[in-house]
N, C-alpha and C positions, 0 to 999 in steps of 0.2 A: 767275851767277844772283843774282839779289835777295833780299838774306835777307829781303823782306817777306813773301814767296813759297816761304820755305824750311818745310817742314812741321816739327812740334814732335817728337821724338820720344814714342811711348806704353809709359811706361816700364810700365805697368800689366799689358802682352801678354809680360812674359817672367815664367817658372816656373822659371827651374832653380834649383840650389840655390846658386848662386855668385850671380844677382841677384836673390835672392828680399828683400835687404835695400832692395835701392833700385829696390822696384817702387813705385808710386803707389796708394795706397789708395783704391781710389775705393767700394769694396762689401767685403762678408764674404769672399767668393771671393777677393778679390789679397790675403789676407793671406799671408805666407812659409810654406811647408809645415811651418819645422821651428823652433821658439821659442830656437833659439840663435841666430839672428839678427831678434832683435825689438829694436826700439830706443825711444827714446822716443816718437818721432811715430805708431808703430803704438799705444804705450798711449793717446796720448790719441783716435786716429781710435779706437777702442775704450771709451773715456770710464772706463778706469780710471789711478787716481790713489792715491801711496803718502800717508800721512798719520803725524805722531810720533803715536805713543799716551803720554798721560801718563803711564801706570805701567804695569810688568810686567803688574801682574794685569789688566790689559785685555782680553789675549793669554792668561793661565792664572791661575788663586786658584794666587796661593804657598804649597806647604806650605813646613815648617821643616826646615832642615837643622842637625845639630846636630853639634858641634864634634871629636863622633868621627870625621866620616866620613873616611875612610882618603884619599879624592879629594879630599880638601881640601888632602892634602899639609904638613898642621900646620901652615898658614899661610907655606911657602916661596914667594919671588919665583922663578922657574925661569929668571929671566936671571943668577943668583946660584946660584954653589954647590951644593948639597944633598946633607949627609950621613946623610940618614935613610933608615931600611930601611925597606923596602915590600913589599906582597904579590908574588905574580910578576905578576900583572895588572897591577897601578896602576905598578910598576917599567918595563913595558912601554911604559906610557900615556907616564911621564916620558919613559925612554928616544926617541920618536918626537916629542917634542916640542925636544927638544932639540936633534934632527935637522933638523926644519924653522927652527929658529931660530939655528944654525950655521952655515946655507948660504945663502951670500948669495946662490944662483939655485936655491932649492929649487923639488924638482919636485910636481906637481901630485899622483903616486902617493904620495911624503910624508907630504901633507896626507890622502889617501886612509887610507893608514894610520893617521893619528891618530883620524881620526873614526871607523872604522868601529871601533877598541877599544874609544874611549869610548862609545858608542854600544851597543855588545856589554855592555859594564861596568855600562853605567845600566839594564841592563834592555829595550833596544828593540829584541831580537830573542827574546824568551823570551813565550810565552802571556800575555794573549793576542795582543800582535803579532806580528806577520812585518816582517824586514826584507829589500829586495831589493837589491842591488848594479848597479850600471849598467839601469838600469830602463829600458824603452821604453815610454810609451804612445801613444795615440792620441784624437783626437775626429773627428767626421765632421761639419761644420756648414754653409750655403750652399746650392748647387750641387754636390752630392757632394765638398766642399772637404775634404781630410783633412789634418788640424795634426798635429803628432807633436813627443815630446818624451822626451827623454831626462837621466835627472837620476842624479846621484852617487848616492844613496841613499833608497829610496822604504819610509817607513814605514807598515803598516795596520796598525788595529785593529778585528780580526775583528767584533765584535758592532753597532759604530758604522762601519763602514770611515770612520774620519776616515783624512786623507791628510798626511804628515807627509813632506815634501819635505827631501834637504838635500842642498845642492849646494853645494859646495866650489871655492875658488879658490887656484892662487898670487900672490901682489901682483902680479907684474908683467904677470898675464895680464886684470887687470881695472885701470880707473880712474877719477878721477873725473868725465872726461870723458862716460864710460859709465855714471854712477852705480852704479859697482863689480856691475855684473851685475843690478839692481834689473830694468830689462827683460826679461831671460831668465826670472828669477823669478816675475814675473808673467804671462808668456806660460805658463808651468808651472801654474799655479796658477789661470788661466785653464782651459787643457786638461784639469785634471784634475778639476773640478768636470764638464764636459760627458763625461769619460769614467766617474763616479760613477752620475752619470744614465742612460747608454745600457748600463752593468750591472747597473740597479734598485737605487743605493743612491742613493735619491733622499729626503733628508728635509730641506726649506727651514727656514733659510736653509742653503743647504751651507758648512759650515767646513772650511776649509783652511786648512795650515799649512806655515811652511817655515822652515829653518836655513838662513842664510848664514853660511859661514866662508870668509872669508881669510887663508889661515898662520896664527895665531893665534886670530884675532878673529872674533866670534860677535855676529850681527844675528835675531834672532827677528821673525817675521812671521807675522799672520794675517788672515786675509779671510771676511766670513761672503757669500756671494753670494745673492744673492734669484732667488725665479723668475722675478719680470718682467724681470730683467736678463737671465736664460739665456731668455726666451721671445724677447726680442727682440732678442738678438744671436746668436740662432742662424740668421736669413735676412739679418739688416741690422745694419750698424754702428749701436750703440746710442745714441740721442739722449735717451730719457725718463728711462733709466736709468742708471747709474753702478754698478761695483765699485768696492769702496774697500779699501785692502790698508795695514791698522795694523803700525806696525814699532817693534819697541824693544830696545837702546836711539835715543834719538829722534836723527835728524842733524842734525847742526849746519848752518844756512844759512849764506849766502856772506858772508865777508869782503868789508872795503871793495875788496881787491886784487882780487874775483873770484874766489877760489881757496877750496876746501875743504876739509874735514881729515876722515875716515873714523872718523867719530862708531862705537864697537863695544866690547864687552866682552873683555879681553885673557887667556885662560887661565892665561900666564904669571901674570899680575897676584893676586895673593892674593883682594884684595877683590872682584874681578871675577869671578874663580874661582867665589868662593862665590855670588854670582849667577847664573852658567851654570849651575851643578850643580842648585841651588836650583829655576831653571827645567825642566833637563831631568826632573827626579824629580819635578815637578809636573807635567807632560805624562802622566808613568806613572800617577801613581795619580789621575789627572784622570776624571772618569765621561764 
């Protein structure tokens, strides 16, 4: 037979959840049902785009952390030593932290562990938030097209339902080939504004928000979405309008070699530390 004559295949006509990554974007409807397989090419047939934000408070007004706080660990590096006592909480936090940085193939429930203490510790499961553990939601958009997405930990606050997203990685499950997970996050964050909407917490622009952690390392993210955006990419891939999803700390662009280095705030790290903490206790008493 003549390949002139050889039909193209339509990658677009399959739905399962194994080629839902390498279907062809042609409308709203052939997006993948489930945003752990969203990749680049789907953010941009969707016209959203990450951007560095120049300073924290882009994302949150920093309050002050003041040099009592117990999580600050008295300025210890946790790749070093540490002879200081600590509550049974924050002893805890160390304890799993050490675990994950111990093991040269640490596992994903680990890192699970770390986040949800610290997390419990800062206040983001006490009034007036809720926090959820293995979260599922859902949006309905298209053609009865239903996206679904499921995230390590789903934070609300009850009066604002802001959505406070944090999904967690081990190194070797994400790269930078993948921009360490940045597409999943955004297919999250995507989702969760049109699942706001179809449960009447709809107040433009919608903010969302999301924790990236890798073993260690902590990426803060937020997105304010407009309604012309959700008006028009709720039947058609969006062309007039744009999401745009501010991230900080900001990533470093590509070296002459091509290669990138995972621009993030290190727990471990003293001064980093007190940047994460700084942040997450500014999400709390944020209005």
């Amino acid at each position: 037979m003549s390949l002139r004559n050889r039909k193209r295949p339509r990658y677009q006509e399959a739905h399962t959840s194994d080629s839902d990554a390498y279907s062809e974007i042609k409308s709203i409807n052939d997006l993948p049902h489930n945003t752990s397989s969203w990749t680049k090419d789907i953010c941009r047939s969707l016209n959203i785009r990450y951007e560095n934000a120049p300073s924290i408070d882009e994302l949150v007004q920093q309050c002050n952390v003041g040099d009592s706080e117990e999580i600050l660990l008295n300025g210890y590096d946790l790749h070093k030593p540490c002879d200081s006592t600590f509550s049974s909480s924050v002893t805890t936090i160390v304890r799993k932290v050490r675990k994950i940085i111990n093991n040269p193939y640490v596992k994903e429930v680990l890192i699970d562990a770390f986040v949800m203490s610290l997390l419990n510790y800062m206040g983001f499961d006490r009034d007036p938030f809720d926090m959820f553990p293995q979260y599922d939601f859902s949006a309905t958009i298209g053609n009865d097209h239903k996206i679904t997405s499921k995230v390590e930990f789903m934070i609300i606050k009850q009066e604002q339902y802001v959505v406070f997203i944090v999904e967690d990685k081990r190194p070797a499950s994400v790269a930078e080939l993948t921009d360490w997970g940045e597409p999943q996050i955004a297919g999250e964050l995507f989702v969760s504004a049109f699942h706001n909407v179809f449960l009447g917490y709809a107040r433009y622009p919608i903010k969302v928000f999301a924790i990236r952690v890798v073993g260690t390392h902590f990426t803060f993210y937020k997105s304010e979405i407009s309604r012309s955006y959700m008006e028009e990419s709720l039947q058609n891939l969006p062309v007039r309008n744009s999401m745009i999803i501010k991230r900080f700390p900001p990533q470093e662009g590509f070296r002459e070699d091509g290669s990138r280095m995972l621009t993030a705030w290190d727990f471990c790290n003293p001064d980093d530390r007190r940047e994460i903490i700084k942040t997450l206790k500014s999400f709390c008493q944020s209005s």
